[in-house]
PDBQT receptor file of N, H, CA, C and O in Angstrom, charges set to zero:
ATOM      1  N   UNK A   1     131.006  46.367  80.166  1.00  0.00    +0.000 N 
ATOM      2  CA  UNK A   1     132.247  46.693  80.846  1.00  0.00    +0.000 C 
ATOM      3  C   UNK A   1     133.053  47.645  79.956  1.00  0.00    +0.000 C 
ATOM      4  O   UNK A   1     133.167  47.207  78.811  1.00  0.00    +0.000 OA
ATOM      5  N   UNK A   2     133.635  48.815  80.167  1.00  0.00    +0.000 N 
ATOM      6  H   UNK A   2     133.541  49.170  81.097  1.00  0.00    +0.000 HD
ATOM      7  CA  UNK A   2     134.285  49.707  79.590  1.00  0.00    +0.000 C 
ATOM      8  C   UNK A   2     135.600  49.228  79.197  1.00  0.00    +0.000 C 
ATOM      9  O   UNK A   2     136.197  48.561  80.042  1.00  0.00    +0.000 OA
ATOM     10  N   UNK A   3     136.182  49.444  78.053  1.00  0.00    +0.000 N 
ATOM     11  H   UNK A   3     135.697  49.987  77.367  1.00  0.00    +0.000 HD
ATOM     12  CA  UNK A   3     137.273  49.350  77.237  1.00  0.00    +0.000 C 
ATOM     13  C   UNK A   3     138.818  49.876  78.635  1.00  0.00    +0.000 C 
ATOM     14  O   UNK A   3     138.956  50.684  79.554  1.00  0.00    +0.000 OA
ATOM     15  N   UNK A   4     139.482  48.995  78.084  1.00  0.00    +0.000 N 
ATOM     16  H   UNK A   4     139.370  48.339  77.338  1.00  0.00    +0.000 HD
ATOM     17  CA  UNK A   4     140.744  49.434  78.879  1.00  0.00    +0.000 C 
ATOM     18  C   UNK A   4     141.425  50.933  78.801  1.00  0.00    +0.000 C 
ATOM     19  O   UNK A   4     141.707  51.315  77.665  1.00  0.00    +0.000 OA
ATOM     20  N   UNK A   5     141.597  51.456  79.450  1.00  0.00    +0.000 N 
ATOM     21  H   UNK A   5     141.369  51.146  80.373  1.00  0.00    +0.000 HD
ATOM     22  CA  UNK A   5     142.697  52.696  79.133  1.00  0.00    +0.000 C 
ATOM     23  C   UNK A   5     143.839  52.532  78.419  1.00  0.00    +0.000 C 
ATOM     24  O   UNK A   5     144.365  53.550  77.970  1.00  0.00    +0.000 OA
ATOM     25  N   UNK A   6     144.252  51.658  78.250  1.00  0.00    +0.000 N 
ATOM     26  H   UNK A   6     143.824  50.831  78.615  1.00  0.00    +0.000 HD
ATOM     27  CA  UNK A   6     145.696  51.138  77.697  1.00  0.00    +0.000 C 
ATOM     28  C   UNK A   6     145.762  49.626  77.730  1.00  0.00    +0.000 C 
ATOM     29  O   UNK A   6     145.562  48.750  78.571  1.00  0.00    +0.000 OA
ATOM     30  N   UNK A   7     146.232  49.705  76.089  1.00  0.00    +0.000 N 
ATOM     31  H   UNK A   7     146.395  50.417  75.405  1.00  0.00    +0.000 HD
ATOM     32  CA  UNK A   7     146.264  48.343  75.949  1.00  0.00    +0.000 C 
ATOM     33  C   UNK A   7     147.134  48.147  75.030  1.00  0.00    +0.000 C 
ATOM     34  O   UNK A   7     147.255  48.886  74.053  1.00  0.00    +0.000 OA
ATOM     35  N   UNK A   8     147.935  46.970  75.289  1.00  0.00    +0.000 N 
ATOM     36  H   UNK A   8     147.837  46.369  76.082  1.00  0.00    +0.000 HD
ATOM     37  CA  UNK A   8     149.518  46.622  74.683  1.00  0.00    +0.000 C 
ATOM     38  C   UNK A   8     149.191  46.489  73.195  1.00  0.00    +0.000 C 
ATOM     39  O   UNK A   8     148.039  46.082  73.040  1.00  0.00    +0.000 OA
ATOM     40  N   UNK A   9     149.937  46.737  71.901  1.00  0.00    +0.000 N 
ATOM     41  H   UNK A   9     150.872  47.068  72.026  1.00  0.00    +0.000 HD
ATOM     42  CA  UNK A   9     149.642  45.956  70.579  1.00  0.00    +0.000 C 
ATOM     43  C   UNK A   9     150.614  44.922  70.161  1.00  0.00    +0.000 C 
ATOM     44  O   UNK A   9     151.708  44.880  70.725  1.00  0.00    +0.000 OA
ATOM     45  N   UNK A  10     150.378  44.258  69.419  1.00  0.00    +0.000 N 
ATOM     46  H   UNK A  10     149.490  44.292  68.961  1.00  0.00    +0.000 HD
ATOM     47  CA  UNK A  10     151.271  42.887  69.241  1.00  0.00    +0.000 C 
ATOM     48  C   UNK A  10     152.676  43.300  69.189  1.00  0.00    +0.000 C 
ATOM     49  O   UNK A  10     153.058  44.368  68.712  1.00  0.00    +0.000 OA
ATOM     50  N   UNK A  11     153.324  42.520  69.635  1.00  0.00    +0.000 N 
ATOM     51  H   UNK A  11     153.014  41.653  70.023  1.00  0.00    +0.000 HD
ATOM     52  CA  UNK A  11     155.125  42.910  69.824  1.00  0.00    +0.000 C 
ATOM     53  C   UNK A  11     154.981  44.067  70.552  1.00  0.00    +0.000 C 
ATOM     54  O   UNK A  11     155.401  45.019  69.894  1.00  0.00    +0.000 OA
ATOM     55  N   UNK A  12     154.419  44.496  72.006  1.00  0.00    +0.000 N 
ATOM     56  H   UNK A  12     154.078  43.722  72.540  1.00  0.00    +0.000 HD
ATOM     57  CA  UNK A  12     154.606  45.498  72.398  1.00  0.00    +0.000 C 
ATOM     58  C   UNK A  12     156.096  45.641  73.468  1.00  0.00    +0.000 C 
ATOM     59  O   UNK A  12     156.654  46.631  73.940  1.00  0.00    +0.000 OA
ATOM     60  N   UNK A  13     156.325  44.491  73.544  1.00  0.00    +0.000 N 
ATOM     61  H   UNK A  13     155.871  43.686  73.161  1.00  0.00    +0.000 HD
ATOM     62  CA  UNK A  13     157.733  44.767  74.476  1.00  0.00    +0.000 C 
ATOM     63  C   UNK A  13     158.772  44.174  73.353  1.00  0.00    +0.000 C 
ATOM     64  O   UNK A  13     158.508  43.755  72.226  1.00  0.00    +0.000 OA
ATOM     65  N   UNK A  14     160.072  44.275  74.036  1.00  0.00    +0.000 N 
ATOM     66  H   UNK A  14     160.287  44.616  74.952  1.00  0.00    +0.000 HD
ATOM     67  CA  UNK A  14     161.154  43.668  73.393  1.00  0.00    +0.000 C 
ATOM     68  C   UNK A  14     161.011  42.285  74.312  1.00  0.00    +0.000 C 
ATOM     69  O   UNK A  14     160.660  42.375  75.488  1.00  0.00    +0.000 OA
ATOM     70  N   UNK A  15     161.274  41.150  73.767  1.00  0.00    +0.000 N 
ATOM     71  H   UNK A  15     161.559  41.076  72.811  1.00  0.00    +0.000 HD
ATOM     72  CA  UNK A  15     161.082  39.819  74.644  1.00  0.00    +0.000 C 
ATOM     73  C   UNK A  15     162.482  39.756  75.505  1.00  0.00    +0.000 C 
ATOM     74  O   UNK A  15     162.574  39.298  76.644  1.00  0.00    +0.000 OA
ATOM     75  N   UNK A  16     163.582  40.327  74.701  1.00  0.00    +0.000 N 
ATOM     76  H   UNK A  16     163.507  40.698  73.776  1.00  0.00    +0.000 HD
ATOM     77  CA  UNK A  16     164.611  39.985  75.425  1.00  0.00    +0.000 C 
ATOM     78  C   UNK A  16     164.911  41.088  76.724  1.00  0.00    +0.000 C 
ATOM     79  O   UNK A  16     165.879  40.708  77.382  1.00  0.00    +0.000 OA
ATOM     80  N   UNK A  17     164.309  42.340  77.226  1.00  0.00    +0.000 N 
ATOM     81  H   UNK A  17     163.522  42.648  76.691  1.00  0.00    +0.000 HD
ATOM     82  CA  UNK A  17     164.742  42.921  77.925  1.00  0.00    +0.000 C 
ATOM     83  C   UNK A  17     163.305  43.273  78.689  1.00  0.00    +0.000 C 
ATOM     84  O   UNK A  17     163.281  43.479  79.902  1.00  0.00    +0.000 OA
ATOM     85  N   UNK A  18     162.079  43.324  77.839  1.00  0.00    +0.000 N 
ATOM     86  H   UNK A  18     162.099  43.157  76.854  1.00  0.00    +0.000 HD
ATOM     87  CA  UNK A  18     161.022  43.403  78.421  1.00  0.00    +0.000 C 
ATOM     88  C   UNK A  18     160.085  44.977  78.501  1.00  0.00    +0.000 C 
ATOM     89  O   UNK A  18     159.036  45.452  78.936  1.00  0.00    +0.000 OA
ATOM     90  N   UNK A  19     161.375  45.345  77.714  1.00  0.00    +0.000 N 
ATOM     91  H   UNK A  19     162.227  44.959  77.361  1.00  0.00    +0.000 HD
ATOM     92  CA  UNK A  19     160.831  46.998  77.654  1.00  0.00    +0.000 C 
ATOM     93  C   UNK A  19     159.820  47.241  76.312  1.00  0.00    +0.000 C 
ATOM     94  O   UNK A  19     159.840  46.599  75.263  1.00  0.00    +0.000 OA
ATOM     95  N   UNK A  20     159.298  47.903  76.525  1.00  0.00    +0.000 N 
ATOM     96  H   UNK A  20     159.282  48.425  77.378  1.00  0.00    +0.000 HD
ATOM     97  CA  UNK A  20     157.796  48.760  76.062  1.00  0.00    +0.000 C 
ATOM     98  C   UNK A  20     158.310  49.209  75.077  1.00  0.00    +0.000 C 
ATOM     99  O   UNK A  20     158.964  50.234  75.272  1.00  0.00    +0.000 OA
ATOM    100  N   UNK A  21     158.249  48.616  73.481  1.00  0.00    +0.000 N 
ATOM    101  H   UNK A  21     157.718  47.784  73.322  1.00  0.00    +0.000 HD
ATOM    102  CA  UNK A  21     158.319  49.601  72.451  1.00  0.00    +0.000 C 
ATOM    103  C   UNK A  21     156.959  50.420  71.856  1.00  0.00    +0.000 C 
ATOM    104  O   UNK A  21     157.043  51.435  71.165  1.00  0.00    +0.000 OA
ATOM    105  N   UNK A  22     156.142  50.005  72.118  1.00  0.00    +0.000 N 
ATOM    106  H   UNK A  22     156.074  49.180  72.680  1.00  0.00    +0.000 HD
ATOM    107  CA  UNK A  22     155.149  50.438  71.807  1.00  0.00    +0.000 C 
ATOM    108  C   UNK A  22     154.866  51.731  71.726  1.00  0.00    +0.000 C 
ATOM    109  O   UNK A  22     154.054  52.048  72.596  1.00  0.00    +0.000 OA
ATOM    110  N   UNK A  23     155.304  52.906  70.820  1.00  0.00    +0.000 N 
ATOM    111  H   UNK A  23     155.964  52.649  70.113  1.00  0.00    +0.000 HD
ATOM    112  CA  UNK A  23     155.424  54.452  71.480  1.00  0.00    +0.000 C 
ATOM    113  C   UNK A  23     154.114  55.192  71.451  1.00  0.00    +0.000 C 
ATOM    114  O   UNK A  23     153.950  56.364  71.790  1.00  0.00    +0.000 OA
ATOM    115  N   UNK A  24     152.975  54.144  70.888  1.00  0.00    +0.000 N 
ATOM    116  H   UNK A  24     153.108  53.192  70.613  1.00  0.00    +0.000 HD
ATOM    117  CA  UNK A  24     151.614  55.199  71.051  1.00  0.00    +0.000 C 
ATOM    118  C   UNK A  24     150.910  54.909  72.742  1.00  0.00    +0.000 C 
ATOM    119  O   UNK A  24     150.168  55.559  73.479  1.00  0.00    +0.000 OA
ATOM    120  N   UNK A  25     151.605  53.587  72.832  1.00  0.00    +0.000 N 
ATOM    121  H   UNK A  25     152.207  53.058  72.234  1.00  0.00    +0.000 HD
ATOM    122  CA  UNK A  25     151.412  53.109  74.057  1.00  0.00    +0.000 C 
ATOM    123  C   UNK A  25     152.060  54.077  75.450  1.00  0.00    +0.000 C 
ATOM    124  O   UNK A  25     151.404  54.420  76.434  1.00  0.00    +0.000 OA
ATOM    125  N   UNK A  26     153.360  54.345  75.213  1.00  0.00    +0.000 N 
ATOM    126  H   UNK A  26     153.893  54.066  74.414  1.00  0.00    +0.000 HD
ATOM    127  CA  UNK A  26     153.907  55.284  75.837  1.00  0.00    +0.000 C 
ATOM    128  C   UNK A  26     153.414  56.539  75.978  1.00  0.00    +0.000 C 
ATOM    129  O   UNK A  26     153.361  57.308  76.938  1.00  0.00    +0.000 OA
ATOM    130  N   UNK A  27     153.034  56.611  74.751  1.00  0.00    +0.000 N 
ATOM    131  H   UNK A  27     153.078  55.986  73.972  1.00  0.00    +0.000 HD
ATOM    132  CA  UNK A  27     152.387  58.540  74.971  1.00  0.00    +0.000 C 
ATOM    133  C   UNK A  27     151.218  58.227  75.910  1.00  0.00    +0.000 C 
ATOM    134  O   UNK A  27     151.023  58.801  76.981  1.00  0.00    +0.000 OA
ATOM    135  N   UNK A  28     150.581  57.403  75.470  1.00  0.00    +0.000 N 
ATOM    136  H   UNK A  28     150.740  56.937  74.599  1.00  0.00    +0.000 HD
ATOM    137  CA  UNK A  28     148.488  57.441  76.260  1.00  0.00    +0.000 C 
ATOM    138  C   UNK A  28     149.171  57.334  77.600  1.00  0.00    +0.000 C 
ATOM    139  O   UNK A  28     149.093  58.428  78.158  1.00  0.00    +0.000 OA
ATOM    140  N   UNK A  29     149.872  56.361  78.407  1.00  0.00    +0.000 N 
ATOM    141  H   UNK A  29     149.936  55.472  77.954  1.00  0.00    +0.000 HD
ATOM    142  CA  UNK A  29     150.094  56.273  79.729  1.00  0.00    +0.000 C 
ATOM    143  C   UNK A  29     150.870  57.355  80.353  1.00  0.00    +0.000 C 
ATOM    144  O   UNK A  29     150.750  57.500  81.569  1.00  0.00    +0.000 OA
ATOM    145  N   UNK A  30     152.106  58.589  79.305  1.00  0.00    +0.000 N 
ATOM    146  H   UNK A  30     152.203  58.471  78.317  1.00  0.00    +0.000 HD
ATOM    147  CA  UNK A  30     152.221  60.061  79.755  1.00  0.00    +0.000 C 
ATOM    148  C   UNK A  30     151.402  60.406  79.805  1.00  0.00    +0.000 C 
ATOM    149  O   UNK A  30     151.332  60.683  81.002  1.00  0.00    +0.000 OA
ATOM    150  N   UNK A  31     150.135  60.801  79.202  1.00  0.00    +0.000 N 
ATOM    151  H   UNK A  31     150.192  60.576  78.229  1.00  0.00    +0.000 HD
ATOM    152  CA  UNK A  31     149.261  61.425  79.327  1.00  0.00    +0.000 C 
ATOM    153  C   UNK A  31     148.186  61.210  79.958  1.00  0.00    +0.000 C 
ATOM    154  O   UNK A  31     147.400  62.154  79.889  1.00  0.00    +0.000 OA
ATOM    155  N   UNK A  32     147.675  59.917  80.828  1.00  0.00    +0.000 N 
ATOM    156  H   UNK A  32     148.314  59.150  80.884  1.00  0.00    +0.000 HD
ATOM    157  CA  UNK A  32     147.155  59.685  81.915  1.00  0.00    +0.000 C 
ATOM    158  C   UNK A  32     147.832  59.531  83.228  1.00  0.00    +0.000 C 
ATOM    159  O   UNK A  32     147.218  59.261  84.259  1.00  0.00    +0.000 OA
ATOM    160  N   UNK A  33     149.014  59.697  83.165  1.00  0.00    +0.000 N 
ATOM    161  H   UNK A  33     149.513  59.917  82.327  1.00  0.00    +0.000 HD
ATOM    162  CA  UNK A  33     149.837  60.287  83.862  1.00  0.00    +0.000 C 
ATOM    163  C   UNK A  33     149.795  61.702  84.578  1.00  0.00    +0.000 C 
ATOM    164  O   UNK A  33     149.653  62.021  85.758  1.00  0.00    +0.000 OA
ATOM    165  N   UNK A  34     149.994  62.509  83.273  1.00  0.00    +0.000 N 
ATOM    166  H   UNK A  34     150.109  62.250  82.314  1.00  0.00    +0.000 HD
ATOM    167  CA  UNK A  34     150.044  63.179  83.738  1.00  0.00    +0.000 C 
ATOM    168  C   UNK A  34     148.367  64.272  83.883  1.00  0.00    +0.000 C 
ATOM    169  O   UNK A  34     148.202  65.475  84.088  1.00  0.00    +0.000 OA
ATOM    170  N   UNK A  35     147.546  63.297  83.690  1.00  0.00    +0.000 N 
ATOM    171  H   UNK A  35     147.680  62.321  83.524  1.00  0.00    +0.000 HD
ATOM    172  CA  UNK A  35     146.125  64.346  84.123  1.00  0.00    +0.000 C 
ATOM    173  C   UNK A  35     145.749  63.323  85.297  1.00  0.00    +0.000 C 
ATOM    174  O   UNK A  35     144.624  63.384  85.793  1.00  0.00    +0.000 OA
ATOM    175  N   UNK A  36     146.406  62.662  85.609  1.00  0.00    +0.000 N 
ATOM    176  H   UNK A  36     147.319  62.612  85.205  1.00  0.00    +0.000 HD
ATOM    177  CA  UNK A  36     146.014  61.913  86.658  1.00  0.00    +0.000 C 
ATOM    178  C   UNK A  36     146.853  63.039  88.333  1.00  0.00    +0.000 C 
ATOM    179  O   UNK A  36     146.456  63.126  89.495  1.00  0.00    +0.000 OA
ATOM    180  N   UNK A  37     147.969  63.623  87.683  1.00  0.00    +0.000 N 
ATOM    181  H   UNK A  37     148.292  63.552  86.739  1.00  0.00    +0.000 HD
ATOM    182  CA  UNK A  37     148.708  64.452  88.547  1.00  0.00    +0.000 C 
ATOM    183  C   UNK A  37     147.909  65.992  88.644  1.00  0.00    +0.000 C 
ATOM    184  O   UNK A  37     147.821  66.749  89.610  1.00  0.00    +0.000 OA
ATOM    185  N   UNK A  38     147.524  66.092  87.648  1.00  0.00    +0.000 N 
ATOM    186  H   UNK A  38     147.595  65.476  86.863  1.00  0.00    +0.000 HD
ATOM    187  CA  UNK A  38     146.850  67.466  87.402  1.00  0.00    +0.000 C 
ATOM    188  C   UNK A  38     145.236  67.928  88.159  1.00  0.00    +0.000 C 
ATOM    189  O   UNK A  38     144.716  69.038  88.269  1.00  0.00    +0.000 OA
ATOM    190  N   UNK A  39     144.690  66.371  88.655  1.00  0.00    +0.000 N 
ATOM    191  H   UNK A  39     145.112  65.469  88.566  1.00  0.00    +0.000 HD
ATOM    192  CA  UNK A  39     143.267  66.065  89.423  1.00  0.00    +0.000 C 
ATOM    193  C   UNK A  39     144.153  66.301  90.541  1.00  0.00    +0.000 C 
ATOM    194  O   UNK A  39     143.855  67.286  91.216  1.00  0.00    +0.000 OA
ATOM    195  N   UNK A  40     145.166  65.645  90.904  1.00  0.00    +0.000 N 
ATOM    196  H   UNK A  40     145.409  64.845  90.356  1.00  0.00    +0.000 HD
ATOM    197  CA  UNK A  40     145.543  65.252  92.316  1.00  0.00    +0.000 C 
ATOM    198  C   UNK A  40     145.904  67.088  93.038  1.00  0.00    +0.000 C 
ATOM    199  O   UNK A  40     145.462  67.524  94.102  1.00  0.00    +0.000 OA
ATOM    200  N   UNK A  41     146.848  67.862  92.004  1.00  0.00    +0.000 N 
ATOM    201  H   UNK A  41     147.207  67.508  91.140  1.00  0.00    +0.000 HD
ATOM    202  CA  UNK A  41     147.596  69.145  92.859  1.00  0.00    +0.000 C 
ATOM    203  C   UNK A  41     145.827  69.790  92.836  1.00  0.00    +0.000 C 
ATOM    204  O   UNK A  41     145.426  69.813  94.000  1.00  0.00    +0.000 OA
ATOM    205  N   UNK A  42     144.963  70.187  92.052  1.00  0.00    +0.000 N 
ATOM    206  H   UNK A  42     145.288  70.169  91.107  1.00  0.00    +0.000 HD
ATOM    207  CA  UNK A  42     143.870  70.631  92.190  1.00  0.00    +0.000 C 
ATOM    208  C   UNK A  42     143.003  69.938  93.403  1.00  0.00    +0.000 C 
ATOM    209  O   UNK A  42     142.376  70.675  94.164  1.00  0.00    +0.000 OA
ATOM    210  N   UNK A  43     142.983  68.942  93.523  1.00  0.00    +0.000 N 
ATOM    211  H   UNK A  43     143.492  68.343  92.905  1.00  0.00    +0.000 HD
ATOM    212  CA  UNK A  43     142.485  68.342  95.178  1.00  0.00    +0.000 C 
ATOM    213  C   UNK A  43     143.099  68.633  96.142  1.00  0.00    +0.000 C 
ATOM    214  O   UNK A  43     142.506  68.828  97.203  1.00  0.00    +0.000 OA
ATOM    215  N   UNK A  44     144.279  68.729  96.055  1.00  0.00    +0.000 N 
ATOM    216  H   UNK A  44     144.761  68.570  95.194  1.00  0.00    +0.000 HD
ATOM    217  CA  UNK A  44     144.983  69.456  97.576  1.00  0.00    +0.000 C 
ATOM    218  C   UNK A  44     145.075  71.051  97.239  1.00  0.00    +0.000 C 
ATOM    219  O   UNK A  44     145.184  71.740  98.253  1.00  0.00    +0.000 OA
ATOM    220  N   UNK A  45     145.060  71.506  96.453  1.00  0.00    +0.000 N 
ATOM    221  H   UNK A  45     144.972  70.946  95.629  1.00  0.00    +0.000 HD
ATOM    222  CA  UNK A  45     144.693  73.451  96.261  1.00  0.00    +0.000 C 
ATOM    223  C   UNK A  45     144.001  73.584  97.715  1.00  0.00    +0.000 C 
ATOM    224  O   UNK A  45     143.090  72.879  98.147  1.00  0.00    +0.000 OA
ATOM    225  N   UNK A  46     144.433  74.296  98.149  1.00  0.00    +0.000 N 
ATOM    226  H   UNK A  46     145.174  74.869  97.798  1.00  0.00    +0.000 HD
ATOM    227  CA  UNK A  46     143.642  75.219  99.297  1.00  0.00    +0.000 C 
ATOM    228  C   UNK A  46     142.577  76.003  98.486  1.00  0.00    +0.000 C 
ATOM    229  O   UNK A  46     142.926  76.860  97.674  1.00  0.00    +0.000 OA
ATOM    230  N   UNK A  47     141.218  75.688  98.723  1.00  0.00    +0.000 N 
ATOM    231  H   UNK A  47     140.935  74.991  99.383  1.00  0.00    +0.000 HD
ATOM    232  CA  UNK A  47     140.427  76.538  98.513  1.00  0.00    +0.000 C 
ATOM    233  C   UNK A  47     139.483  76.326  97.430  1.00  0.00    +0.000 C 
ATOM    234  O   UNK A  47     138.559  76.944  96.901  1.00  0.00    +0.000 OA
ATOM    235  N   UNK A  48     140.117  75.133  97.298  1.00  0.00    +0.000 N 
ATOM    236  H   UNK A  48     140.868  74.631  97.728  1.00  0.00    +0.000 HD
ATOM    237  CA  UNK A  48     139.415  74.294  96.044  1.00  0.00    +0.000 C 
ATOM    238  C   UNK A  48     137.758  73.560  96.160  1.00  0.00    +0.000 C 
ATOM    239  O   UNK A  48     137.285  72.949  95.202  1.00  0.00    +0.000 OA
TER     240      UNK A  48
């Protein structure tokens, strides 16, 4: 079974608010983000 795309590291949130400190964590999910957007406008391209 293939390795996760993203995966939390210890203390990755703040417990009290729940938010994501994790900032290498943050970058990998911008950046499957955003090539996940970059497949999608190239699939609707006319002519593609």
């Amino acid at each position: 079974m293939p390795a996760p795309a993203l995966e939390f590291g210890a203390g990755a949130t703040d417990p009290a608010t729940g938010t994501v400190t994790d900032v290498e964590y943050v970058r990998n999910r911008f950046d499957i983000v955003a090539g996940v957007r970059v497949i999608m406008a190239a699939a609707g391209s006319p002519g593609v």
